[in-house]
SEVO-49485 format. One record per residue: residue number from 1; residue in three letters; chain; x, y negated, z of N, C-alpha, C in turn. Coordinates in nm, 3 decimals, decimal comma. Layout:
// SEVO-49485
[site NUM ALA A [X Y Z] [X Y Z] [X Y Z]]
...
This chain:
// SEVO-49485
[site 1 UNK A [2,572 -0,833 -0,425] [2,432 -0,801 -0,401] [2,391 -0,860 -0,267]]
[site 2 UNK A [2,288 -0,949 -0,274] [2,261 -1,047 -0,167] [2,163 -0,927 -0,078]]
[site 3 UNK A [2,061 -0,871 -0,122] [1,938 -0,778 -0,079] [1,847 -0,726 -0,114]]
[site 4 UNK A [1,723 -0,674 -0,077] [1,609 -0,646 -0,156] [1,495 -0,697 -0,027]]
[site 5 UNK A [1,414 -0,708 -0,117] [1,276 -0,689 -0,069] [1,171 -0,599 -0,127]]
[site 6 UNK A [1,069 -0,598 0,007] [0,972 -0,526 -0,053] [0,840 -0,539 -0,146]]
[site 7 UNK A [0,803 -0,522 -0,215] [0,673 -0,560 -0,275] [0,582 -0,452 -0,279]]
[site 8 UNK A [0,453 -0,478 -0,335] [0,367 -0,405 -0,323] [0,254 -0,422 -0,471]]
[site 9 UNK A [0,284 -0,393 -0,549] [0,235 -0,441 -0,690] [0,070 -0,425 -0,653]]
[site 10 UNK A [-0,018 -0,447 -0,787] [-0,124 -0,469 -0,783] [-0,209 -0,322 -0,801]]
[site 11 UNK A [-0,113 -0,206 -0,789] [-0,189 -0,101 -0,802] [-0,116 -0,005 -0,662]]
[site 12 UNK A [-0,081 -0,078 -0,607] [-0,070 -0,053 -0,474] [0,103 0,004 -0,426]]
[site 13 UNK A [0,167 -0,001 -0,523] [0,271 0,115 -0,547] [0,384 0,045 -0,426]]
[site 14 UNK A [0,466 0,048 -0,387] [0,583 0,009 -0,294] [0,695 -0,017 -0,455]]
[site 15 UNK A [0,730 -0,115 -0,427] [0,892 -0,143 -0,557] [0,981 -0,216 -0,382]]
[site 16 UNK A [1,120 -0,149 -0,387] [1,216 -0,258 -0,344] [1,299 -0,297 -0,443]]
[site 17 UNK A [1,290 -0,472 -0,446] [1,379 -0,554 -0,569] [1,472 -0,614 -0,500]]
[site 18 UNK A [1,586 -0,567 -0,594] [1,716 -0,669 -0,557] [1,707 -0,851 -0,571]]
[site 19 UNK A [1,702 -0,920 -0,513] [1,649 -1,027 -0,499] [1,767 -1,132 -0,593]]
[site 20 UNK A [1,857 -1,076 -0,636] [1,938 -1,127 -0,727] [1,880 -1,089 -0,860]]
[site 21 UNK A [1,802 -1,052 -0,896] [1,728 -0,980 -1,015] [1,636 -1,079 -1,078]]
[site 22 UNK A [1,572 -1,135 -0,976] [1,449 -1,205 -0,986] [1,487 -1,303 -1,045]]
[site 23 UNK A [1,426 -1,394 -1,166] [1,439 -1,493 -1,242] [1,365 -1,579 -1,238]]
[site 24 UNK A [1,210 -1,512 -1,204] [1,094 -1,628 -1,194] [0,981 -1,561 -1,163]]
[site 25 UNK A [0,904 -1,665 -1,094] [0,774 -1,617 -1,046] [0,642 -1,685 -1,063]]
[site 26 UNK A [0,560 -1,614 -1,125] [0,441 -1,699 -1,193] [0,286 -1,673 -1,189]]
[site 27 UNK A [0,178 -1,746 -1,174] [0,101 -1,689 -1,125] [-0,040 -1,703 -1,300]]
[site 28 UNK A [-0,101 -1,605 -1,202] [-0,244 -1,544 -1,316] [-0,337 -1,622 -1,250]]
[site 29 UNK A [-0,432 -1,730 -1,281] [-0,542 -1,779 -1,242] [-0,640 -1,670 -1,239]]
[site 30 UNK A [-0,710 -1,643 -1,156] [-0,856 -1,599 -1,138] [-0,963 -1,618 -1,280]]
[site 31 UNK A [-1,020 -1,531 -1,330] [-1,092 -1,565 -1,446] [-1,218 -1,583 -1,371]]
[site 32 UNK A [-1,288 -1,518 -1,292] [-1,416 -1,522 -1,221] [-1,376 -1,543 -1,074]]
[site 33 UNK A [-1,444 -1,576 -0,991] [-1,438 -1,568 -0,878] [-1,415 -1,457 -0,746]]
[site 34 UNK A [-1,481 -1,326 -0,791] [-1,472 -1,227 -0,729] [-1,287 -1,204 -0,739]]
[site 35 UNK A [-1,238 -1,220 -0,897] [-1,100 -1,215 -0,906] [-1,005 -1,259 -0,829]]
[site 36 UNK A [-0,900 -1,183 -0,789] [-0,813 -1,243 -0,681] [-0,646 -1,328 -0,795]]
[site 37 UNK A [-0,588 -1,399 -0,715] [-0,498 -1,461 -0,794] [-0,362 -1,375 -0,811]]
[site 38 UNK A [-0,285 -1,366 -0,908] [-0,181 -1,257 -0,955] [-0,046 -1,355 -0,920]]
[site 39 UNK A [0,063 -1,311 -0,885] [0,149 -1,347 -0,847] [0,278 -1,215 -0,932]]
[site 40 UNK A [0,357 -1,310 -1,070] [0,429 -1,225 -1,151] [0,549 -1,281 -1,115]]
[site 41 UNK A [0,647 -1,158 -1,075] [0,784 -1,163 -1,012] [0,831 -1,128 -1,177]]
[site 42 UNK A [0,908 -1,230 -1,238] [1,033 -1,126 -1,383] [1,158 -1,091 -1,322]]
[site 43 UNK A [1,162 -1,036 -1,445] [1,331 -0,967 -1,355] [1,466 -1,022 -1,433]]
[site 44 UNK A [1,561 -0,999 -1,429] [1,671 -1,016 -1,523] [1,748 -1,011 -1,495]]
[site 45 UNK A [1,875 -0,938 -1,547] [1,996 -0,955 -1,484] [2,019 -1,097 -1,492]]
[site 46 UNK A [2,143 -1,130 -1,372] [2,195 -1,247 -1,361] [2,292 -1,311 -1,509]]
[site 47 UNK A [2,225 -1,450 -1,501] [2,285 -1,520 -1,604] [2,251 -1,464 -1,715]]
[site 48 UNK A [2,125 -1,415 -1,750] [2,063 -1,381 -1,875] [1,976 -1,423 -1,870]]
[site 49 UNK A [1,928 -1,469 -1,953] [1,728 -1,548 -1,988] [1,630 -1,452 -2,029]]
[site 50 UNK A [1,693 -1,363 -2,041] [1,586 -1,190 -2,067] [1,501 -1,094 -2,038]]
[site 51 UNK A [1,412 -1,120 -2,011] [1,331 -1,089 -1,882] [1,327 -0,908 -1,926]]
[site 52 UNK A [1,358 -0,829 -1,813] [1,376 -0,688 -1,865] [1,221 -0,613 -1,770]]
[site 53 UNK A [1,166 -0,654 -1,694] [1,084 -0,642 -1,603] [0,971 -0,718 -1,549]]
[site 54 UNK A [0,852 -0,706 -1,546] [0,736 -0,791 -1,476] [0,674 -0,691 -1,354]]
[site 55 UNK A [0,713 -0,708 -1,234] [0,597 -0,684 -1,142] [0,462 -0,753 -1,095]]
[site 56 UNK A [0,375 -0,720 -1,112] [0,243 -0,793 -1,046] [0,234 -0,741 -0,927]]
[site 57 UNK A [0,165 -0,830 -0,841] [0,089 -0,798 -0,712] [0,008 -0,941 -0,670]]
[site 58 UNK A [-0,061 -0,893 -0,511] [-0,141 -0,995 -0,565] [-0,134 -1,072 -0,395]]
[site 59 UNK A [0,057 -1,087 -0,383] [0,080 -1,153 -0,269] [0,124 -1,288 -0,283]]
[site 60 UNK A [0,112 -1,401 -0,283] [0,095 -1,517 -0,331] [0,248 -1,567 -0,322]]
[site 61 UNK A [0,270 -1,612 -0,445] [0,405 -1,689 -0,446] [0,456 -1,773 -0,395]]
[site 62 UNK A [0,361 -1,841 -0,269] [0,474 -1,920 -0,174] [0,481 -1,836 -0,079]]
[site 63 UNK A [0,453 -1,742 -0,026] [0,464 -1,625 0,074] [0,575 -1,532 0,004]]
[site 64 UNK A [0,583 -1,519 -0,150] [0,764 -1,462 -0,189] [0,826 -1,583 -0,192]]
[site 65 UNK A [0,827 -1,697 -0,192] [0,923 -1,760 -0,205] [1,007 -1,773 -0,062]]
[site 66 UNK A [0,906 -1,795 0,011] [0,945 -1,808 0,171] [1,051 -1,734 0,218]]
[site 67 UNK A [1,035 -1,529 0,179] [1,061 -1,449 0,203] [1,222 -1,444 0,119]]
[site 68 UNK A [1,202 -1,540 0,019] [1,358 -1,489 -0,066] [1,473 -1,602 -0,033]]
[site 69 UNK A [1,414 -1,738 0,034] [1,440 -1,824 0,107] [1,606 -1,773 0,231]]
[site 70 UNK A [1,593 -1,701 0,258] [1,684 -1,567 0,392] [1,783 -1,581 0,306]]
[site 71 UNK A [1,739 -1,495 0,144] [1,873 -1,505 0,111] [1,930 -1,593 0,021]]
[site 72 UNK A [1,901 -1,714 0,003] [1,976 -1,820 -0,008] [2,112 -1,864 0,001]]
């Protein structure tokens, strides 16, 4: 187990994810403008293609990538 981080989903909630979990991260375009852009963390155990988990929030995926970058 490399670590976790923190997130903050789109309904405000606190999740800490094991950063070995994470499989992929993908984003929701804005449908209108007022809309802000979605940033979807999946989950999966390691060495499975199975996604068991989706968190949303709406902190932009090169700002998690940066952050998961440490544990490399």
């Amino acid at each position: 187990m490399k670590g976790f981080i923190k997130i903050t989903d789109c309904s405000n909630v606190e999740h800490n994810i094991n950063v070995d979990f994470i499989y992929s991260i993908t984003n929701i375009l804005p449908r209108t403008e007022k809309d802000k852009l979605i940033s979807v963390i999946h989950l999966s155990h390691k060495g499975e293609n199975k996604v068991f988990s989706d968190i949303r929030t709406y902190e932009v995926s090169s700002n998690l990538l940066k952050r998961l970058e440490v544990y490399k």
